[in-house]
C-alpha positions in Angstrom: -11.7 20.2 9.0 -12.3 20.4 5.1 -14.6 18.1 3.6 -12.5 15.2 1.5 -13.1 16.0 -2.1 -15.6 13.5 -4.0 -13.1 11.7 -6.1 -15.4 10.5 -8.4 -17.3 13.5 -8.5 -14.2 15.4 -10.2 -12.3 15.7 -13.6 -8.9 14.6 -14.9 -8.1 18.3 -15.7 -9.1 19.2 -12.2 -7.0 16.2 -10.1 -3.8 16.2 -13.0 -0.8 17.8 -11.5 2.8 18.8 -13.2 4.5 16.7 -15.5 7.9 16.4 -16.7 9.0 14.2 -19.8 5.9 12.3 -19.7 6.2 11.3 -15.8 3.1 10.9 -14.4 0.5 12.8 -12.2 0.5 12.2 -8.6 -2.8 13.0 -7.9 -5.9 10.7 -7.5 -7.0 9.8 -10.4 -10.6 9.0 -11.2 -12.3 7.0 -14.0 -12.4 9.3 -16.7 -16.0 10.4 -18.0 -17.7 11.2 -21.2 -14.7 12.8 -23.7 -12.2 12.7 -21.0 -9.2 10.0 -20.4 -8.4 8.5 -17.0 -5.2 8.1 -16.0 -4.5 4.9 -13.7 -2.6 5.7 -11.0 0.7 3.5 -10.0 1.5 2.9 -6.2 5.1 2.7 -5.5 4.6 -1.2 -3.0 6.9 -0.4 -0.2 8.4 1.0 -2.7 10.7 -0.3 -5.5 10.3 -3.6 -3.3 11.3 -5.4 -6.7 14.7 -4.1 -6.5 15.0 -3.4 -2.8 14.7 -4.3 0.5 11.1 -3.1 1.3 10.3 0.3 3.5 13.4 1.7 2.7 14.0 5.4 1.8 16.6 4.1 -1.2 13.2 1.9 -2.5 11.2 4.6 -2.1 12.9 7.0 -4.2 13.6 4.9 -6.8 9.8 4.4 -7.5 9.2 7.7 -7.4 12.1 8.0 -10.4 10.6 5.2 -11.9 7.8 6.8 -12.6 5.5 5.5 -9.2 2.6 8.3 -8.2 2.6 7.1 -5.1 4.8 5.6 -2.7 3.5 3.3 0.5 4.7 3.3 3.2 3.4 0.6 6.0 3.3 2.0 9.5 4.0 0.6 12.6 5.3 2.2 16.0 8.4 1.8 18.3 7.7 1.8 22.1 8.5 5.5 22.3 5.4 6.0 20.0 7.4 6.9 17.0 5.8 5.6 13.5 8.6 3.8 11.3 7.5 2.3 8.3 7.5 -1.6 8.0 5.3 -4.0 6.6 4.7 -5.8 10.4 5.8 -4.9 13.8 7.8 -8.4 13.8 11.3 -7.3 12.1 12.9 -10.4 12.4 12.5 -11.1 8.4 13.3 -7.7 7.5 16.3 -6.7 9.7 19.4 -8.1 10.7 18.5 -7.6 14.5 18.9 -11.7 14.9 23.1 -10.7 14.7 22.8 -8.4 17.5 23.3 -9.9 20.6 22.3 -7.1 22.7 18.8 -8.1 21.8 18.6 -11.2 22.3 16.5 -11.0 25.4 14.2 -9.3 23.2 13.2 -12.5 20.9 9.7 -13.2 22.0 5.9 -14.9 20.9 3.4 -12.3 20.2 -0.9 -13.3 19.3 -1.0 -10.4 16.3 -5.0 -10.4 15.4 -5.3 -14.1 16.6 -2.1 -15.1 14.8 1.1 -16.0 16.8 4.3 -14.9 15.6 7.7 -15.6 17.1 10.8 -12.5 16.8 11.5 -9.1 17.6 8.9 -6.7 17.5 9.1 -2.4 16.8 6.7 -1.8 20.2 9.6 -3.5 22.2 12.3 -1.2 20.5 12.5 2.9 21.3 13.6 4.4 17.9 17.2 5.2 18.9 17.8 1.6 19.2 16.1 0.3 15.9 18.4 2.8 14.4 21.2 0.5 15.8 19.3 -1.8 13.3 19.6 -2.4 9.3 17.3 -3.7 6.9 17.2 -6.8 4.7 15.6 -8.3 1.6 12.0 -9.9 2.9 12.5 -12.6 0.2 16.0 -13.6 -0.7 15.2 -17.0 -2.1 12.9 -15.2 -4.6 14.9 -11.7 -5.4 18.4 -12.7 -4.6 19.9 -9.7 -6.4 17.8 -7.4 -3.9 20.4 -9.4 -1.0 23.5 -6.4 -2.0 21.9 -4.3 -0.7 21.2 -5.7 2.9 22.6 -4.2 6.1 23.2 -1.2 4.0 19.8 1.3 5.1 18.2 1.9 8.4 14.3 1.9 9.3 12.8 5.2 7.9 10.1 6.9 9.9 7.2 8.0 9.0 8.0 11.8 8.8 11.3 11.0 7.2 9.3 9.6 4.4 6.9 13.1 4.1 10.6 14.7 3.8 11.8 12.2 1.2 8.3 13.0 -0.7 8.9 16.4 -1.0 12.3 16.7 -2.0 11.7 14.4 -4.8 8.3 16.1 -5.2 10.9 19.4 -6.0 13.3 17.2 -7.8 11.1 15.7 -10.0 8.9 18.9 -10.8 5.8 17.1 -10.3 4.2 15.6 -6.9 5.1 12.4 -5.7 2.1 11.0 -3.5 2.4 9.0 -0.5 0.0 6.0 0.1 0.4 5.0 4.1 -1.1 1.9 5.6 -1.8 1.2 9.6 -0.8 -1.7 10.3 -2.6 -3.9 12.9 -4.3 -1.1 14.2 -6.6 -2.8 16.7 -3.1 -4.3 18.1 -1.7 -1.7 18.8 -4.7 0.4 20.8 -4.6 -2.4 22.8 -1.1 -2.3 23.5 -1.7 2.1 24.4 0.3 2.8 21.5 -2.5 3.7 19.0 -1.3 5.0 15.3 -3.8 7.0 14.6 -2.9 10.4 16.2 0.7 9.8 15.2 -0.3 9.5 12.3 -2.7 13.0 11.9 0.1 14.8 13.6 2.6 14.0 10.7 0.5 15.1 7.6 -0.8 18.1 9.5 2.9 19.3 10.2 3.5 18.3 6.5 0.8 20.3 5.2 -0.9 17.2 4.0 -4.3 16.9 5.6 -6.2 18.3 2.9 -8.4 17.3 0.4 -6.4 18.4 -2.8 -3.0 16.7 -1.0 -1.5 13.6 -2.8 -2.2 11.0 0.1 -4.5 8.2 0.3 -4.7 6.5 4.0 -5.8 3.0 3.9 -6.2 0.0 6.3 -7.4 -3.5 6.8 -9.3 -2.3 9.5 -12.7 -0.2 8.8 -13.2 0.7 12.7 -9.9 3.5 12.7 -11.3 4.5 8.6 -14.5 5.6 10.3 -12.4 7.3 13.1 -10.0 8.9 10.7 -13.0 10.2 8.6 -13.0 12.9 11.1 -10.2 13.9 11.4 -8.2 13.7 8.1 -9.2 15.6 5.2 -7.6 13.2 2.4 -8.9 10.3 0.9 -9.6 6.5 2.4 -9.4 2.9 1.1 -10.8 0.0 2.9 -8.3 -2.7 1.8 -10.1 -5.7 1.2 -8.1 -9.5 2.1 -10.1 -12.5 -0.5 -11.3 -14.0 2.9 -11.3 -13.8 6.2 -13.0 -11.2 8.9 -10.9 -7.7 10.1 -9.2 -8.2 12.8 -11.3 -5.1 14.1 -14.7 -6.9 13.7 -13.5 -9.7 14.8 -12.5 -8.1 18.3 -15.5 -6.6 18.4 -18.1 -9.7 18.1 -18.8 -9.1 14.6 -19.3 -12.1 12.2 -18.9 -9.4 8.9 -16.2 -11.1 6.6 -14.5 -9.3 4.1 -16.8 -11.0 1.0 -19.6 -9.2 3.3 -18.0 -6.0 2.7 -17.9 -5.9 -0.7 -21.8 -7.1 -1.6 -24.0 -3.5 -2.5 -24.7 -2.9 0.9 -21.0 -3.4 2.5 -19.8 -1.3 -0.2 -22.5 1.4 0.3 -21.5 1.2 3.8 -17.7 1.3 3.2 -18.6 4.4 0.8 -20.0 6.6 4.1 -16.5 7.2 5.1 -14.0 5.9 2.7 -13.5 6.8 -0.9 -12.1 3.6 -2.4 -11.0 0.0 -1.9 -8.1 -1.6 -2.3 -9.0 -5.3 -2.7 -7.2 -8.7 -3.3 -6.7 -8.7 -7.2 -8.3 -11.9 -7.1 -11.0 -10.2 -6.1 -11.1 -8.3 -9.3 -9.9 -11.1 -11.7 -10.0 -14.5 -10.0 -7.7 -17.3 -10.6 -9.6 -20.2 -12.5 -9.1 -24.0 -11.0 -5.9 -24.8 -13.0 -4.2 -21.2 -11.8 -5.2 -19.1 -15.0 -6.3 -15.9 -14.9 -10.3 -15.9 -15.0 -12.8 -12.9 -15.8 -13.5 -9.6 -14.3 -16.1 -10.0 -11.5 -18.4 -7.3 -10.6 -17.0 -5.7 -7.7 -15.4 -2.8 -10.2 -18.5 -1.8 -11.5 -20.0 -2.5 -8.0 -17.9 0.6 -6.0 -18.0 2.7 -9.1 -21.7 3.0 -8.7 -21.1 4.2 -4.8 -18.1 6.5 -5.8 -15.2 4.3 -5.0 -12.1 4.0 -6.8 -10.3 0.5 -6.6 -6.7 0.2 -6.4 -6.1 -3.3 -6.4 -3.0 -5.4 -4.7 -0.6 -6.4 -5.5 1.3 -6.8 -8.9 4.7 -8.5 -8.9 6.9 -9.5 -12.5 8.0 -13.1 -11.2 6.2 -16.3 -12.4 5.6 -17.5 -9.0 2.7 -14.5 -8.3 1.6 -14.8 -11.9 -1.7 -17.0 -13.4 -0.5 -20.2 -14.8 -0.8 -19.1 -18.1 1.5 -16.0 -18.3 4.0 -17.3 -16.7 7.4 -17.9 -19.0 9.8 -20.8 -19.3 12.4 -21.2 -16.3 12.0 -21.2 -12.8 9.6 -19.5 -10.3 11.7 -16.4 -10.2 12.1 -15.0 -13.8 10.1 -13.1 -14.8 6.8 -14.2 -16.8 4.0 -11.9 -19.4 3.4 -9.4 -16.7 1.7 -7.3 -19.2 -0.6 -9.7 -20.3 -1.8 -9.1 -16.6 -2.1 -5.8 -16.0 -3.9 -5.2 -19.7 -6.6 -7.7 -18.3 -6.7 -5.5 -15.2 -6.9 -2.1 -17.2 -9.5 -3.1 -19.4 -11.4 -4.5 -16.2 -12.0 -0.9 -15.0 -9.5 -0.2 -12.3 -8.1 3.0 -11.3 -4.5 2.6 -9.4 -2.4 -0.7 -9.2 0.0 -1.6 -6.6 3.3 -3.0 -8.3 6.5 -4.1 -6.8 8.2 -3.1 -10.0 7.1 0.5 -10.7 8.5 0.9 -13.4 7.2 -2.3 -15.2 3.5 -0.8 -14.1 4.2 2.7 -16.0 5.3 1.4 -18.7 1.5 -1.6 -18.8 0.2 2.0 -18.6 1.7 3.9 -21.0 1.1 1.0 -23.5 -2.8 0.7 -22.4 -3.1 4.2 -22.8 
């Protein structure tokens, strides 16, 4: 296996791939050093989520048109071990399996990482019969526009996705990354249906699993980074929740929260086998009392000085996900000062955003830049 490349160790000429019409690079960008200029990099959220129902193939090319470096999918697996991409194995909110009777049976109460959740759920599903299935806006009441297009895509799988990559890769003369998430990792070990060599197996027969390949791996869960470190060639993020404990330390006895892991020592320690983080934007810019946006913490500077980048989640145009103070007349879905936001974040350091409007997040950057 190749050693991962140090991504802060290299140079903007080095990691910058083809462009076309000013589209920009896929590859991992790195804060720029002395006389160069860093590029942030833009991560496609499930997508174009903004203008489509979530972990579909339609929103993931259209943020890869609009501009997105990266598109991410969220992986989960089907009881005939088959990764699909959605954002949690329950698929009750994001399908229309409630209208098909011939499931019924399958409605059940699940303990998810000490949560319990009520609904249909991918493990309980082979692929040919979630392909019976069709997806649907996660959030209706907020992007009601996003509701034409329900019932009209199936799930993807993960290798469906790797295909989709490099045929707009082609299209697009320039490469279009892909960001993938394991979801609920520790779940589903337990369950015998563990992601992880799925997951090898698909960017291997894609070519992927190198350390030059446009693909970031990241989790909630540090126990399968440290695994994957082994085995996978590309880089890794530790994403990072504002509180709580992973579920895999949790499982395991240990007391570690998630503010633990990103103090000098859990970042040195999350910099021995990944190469960034991807924390809770509040994590980067907190909220003040009254809802507007505060000022920078350290945690920026903090992983720069042990080599990892931070990609920040997640960025979304509507009022109701923006600080009090950017957000615009009208109600909780129009859009507020969205650019106001992700200025505060460029200037903060940061060196990839995850944006539910793509092409909104281009265009921050482009006028940063």
């Amino acid at each position: 296996m190749p050693p991962r490349l140090p991504l802060r160790g290299l140079t903007v000429a080095v990691l910058s791939a083809v462009t076309v019409a000013g589209a920009p690079s896929a590859a991992p960008v790195v804060p720029a050093g002395e006389g160069e200029t860093a590029r942030v990099v833009v991560i496609g959220h499930r997508g174009a989520s903004g203008y489509r129902p979530e972990h579909t193939l339609a929103s993931y090319e259209l943020a890869a048109r609009m501009g997105a470096d990266f598109i991410e999918p969220d992986l989960v697996t089907t009881a005939d071990g088959v990764l699909v991409a959605r954002h949690e194995p329950e698929i009750g909110g994001t399908t229309d399996v409630a209208d098909h009777p011939e499931f019924a049976d399958r409605r059940t109460t699940k303990t998810i990482d000490g949560a319990e959740y009520t609904g249909w759920f991918t493990e309980d599903f082979t692929l040919a019969e979630l392909r019976t299935l069709r997806a649907t806006e996660r959030i209706p009441q907020v992007r009601q526009e996003n509701t034409i297009y329900d019932r009209r895509f199936v799930i993807p799988t993960f290798n469906e996705v790797l295909e989709l990559r490099e045929r707009l890769s082609r299209e697009l003369g320039r490469e279009v990354g892909v960001y993938p998430e394991t979801k609920h990792p520790t779940y589903f070990a337990t369950l015998g249906l563990p992601l992880e060599p799925a997951l090898v197996r698909a960017l291997d027969g894609a070519g992927l699993n190198r350390a030059d390949a446009p693909v970031f791996v990241q989790s909630f869960e540090t126990t399968n980074l440290r695994a994957l470190d082994a085995d996978l060639a590309v880089p890794l993020v530790a994403l990072l929740e504002a509180d709580g404990i992973p579920a895999d330390l949790a499982a395991a006895g240990d007391t570690r929260t998630y503010l633990d892991l990103i103090t000098p020592d859990g970042l040195a320690d999350l910099a021995t086998f990944a190469d960034g983080i991807g924390p809770d934007k509040n994590l980067v810019i907190p909220r003040n009392p009254d809802g507007t946006l505060g000022t920078p913490t350290p945690l920026v500077a903090a992983a720069h000085a042990v080599g990892l980048v931070v990609h920040p989640y997640t960025f979304r145009n509507e009022n109701q996900f923006l600080p009090t103070n950017l957000r615009s007349p009208g109600s909780d879905t129009d859009y507020g000062d969205v650019f106001a936001e992700y200025e505060a974040f460029f200037a903060a350091g940061v060196d990839g955003v995850f944006a539910d409007n793509p092409d909104t997040a281009v265009t921050a950057r482009s006028l940063h830049g």
